[in-house]
C-alpha positions in Angstrom: 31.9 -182.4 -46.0 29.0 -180.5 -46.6 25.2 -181.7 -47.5 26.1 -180.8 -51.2 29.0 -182.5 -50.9 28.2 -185.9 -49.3 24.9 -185.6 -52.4 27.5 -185.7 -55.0 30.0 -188.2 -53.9 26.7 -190.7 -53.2 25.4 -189.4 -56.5 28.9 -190.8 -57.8 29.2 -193.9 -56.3 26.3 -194.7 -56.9 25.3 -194.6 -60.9 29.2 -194.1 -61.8 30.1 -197.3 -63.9 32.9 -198.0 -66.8 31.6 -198.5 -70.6 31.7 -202.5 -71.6 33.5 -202.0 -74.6 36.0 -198.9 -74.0 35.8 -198.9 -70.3 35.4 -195.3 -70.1 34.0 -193.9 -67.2 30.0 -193.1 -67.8 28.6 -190.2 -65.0 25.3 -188.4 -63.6 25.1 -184.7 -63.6 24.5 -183.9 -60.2 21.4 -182.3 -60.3 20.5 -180.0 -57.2 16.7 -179.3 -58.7 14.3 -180.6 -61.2 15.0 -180.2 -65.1 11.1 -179.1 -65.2 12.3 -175.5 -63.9 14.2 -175.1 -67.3 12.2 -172.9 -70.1 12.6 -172.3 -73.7 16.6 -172.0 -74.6 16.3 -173.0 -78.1 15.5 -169.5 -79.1 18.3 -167.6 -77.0 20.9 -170.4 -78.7 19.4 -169.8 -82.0 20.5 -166.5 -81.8 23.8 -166.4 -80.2 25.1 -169.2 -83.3 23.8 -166.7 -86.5 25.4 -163.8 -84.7 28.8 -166.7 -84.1 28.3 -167.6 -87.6 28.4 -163.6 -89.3 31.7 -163.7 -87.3 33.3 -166.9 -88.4 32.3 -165.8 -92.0 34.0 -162.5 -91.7 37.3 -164.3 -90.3 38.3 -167.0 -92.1 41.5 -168.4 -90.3 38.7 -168.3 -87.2 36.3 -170.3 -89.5 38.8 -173.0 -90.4 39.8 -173.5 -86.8 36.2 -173.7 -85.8 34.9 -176.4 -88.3 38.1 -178.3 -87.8 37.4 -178.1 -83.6 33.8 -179.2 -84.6 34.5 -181.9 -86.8 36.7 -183.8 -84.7 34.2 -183.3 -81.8 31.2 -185.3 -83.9 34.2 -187.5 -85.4 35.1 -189.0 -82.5 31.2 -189.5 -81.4 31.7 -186.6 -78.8 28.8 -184.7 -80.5 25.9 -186.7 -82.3 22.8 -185.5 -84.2 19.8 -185.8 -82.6 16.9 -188.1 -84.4 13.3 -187.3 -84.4 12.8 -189.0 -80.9 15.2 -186.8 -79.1 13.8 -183.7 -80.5 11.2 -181.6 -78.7 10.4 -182.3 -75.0 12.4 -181.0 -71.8 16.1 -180.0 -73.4 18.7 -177.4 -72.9 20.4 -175.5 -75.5 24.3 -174.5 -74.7 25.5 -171.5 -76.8 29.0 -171.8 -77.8 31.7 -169.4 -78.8 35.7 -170.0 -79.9 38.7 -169.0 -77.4 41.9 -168.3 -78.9 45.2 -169.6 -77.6 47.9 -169.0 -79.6 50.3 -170.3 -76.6 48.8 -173.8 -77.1 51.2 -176.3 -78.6 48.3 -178.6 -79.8 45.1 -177.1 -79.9 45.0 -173.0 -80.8 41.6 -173.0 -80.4 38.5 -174.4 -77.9 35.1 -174.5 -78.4 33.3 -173.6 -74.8 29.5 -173.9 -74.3 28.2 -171.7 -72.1 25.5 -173.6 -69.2 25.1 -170.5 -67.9 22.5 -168.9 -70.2 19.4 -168.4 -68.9 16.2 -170.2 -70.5 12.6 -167.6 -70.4 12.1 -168.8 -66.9 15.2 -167.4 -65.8 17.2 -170.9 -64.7 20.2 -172.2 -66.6 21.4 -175.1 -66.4 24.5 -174.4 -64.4 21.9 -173.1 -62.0 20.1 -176.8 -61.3 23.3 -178.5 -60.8 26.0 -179.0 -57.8 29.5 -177.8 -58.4 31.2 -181.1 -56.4 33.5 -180.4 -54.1 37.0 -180.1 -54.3 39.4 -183.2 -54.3 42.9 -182.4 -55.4 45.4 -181.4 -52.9 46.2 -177.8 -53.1 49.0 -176.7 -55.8 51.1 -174.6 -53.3 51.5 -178.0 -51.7 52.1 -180.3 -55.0 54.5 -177.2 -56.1 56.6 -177.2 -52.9 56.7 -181.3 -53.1 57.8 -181.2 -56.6 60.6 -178.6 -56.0 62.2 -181.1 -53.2 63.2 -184.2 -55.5 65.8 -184.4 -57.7 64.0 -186.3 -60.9 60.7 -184.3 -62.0 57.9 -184.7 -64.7 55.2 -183.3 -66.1 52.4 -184.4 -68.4 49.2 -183.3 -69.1 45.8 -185.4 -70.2 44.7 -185.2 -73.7 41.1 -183.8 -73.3 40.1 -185.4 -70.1 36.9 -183.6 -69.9 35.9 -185.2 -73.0 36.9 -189.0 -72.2 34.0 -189.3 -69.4 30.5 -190.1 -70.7 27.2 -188.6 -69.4 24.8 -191.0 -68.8 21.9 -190.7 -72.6 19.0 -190.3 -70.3 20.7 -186.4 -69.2 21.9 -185.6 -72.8 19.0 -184.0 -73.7 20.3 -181.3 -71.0 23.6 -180.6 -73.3 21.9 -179.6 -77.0 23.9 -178.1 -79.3 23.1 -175.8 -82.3 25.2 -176.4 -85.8 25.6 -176.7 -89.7 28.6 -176.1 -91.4 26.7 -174.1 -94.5 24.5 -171.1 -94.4 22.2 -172.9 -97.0 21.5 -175.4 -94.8 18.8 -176.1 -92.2 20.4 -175.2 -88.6 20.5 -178.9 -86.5 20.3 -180.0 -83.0 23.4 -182.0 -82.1 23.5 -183.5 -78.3 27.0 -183.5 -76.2 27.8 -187.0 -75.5 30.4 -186.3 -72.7 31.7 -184.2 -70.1 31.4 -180.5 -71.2 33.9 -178.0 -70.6 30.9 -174.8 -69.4 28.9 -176.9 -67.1 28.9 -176.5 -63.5 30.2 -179.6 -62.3 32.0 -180.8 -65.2 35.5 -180.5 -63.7 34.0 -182.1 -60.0 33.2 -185.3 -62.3 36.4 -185.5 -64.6 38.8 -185.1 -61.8 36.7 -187.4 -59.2 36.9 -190.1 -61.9 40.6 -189.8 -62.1 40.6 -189.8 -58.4 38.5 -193.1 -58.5 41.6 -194.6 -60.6 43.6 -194.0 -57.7 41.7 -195.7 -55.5 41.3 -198.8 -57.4 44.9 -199.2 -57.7 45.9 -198.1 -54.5 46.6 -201.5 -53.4 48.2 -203.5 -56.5 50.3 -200.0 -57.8 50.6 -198.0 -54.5 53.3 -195.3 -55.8 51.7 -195.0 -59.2 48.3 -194.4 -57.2 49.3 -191.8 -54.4 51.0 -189.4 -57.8 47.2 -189.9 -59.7 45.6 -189.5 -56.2 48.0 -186.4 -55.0 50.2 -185.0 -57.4 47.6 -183.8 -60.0 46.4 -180.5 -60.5 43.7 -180.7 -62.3 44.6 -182.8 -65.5 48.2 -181.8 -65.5 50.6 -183.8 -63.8 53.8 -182.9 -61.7 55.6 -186.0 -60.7 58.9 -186.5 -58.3 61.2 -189.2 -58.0 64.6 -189.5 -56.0 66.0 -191.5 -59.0 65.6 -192.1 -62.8 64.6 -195.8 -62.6 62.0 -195.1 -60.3 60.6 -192.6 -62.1 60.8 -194.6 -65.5 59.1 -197.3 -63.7 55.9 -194.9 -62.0 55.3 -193.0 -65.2 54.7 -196.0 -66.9 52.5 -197.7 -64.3 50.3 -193.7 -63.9 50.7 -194.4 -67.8 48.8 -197.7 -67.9 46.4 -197.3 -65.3 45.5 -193.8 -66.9 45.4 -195.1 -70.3 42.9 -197.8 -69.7 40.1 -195.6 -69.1 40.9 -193.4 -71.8 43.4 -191.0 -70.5 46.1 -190.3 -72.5 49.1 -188.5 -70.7 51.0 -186.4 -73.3 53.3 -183.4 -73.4 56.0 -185.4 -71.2 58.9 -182.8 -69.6 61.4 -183.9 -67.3 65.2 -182.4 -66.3 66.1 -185.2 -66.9 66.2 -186.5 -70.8 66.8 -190.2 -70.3 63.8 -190.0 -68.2 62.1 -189.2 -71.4 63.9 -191.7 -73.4 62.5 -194.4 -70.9 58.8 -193.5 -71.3 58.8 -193.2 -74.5 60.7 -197.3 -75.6 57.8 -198.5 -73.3 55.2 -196.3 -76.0 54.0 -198.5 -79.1 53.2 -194.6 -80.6 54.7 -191.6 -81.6 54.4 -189.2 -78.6 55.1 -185.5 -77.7 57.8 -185.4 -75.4 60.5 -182.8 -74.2 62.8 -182.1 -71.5 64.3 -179.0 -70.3 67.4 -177.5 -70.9 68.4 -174.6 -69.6 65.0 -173.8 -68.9 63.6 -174.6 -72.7 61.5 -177.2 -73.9 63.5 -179.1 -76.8 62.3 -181.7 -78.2 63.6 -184.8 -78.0 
């Protein structure tokens, strides 16, 4: 590995722990210089969000989508507004914008916050951070494994960026800028979690799934080489020779996922009683499919 590279994974082992009372996982942005080199980015952030709100207002399908996006973001303590301690010293502002996909079967629209704007000194924030290194196996490879099994699945993770903490004293780094009425004063809001923008952001989501793996490598072995290998980013492809052991691995990846707050979802196999099976040992409605003749149905 390189120097940057054997930084971050000390970096992570070392202040990497799990939440006492959700067990999430709670990181350190792996800074690569000091947060002093960062300027003024308040003012740049101020206005990219008027010029984001003239569109919204002009598109009101857009607006809708927004607010909803932004809503469930502080709802679900993702996003939270700053009190008069936290406001004023060393900070960074992250601009944000809405992309449109109207392939999605969940979510049509993302909000992503941009940490690469500059500050007046000409650093960003992206700029004083490591990207990690890469830690999945390469997709050709998972592709050509999952193409040589009889029984396959896929599931992706319901925002994984989003269920890994970053540690308070670094959230100060990830300001936002929001109100939800022109009339209203414009308020700082900090990013509690992993943002989808940031340099390293994918490094840290994936290496805490990766951590997963490791812990159960030696209690769920099979369950822990498909977390540890046959993930591509947060979707997974999963191979089996047979139906019961595949009913039996999802639900273990399942488990050991869940617990730290990783919800697999969007369940496809070619096989539909493979579905069937994941889904009796769900105590929740779930989104599940399986192929036929090449299109999801749902089942």
């Amino acid at each position: 590995m390189s120097k940057e590279s054997h930084f971050c994974e000390d970096m992570f082992d070392k202040t990497t722990y799990r939440c006492t009372d959700d067990v999430k996982f709670v990181v350190q942005l792996p800074l690569c210089d000091s947060i002093d080199k960062l300027g003024d980015s308040r003012s740049h952030a101020l206005g990219r969000f008027y010029s984001l709100e003239r569109r919204l207002n002009k598109i009101p399908i857009l607006k809708d989508m927004y607010f909803s996006f932004m809503n469930e973001y502080e709802q679900m303590g993702h996003m939270t507004l700053c009190d008069e301690t936290s406001i004023g010293g060393i900070s960074y502002f992250l601009p944000h914008h809405g992309v449109l996909n109207e392939q999605s079967q969940t979510t049509k629209l993302i909000v992503v916050f941009n940490g690469s704007a500059s500050t007046d000194t000409g650093m960003s924030l992206n700029d004083i951070q490591h990207t990690g290194l890469v830690i999945q196996d390469d997709l050709l490879d998972i592709l050509r494994r999952f193409g040589q099994f009889n029984v396959v699945v896929c599931a992706d993770i319901e925002k994984m960026y989003r269920m890994v903490w970053v540690v308070s004293e670094q959230r100060c780094l990830q300001k936002i800028l929001w109100r939800r009425k022109p009339d209203e004063d414009v308020q700082e809001y900090t990013l509690n979690t992993i943002t989808y923008g940031t340099r390293s952001a994918a490094y840290l989501a994936i290496r805490c799934l990766k951590q997963l793996g490791l812990d159960n490598l030696e209690a769920h072995p099979e369950a822990s080489n498909v977390i540890l290998h046959e993930f591509y980013v947060d979707d997974m492809l999963c191979r089996e020779s047979s139906v019961t052991e595949m009913i039996d691995v999802c639900k273990q990846v399942k488990e050991i996922l869940g617990g730290a707050g990783f919800n697999l979802r969007k369940w496809i196999s070619n096989r539909p009683e493979v579905i069937a099976g994941i889904q009796r040992s769900s105590s929740s409605e779930e989104d599940v499919y399986f192929w036929r003749r090449g299109i999801p149905i749902r089942h």
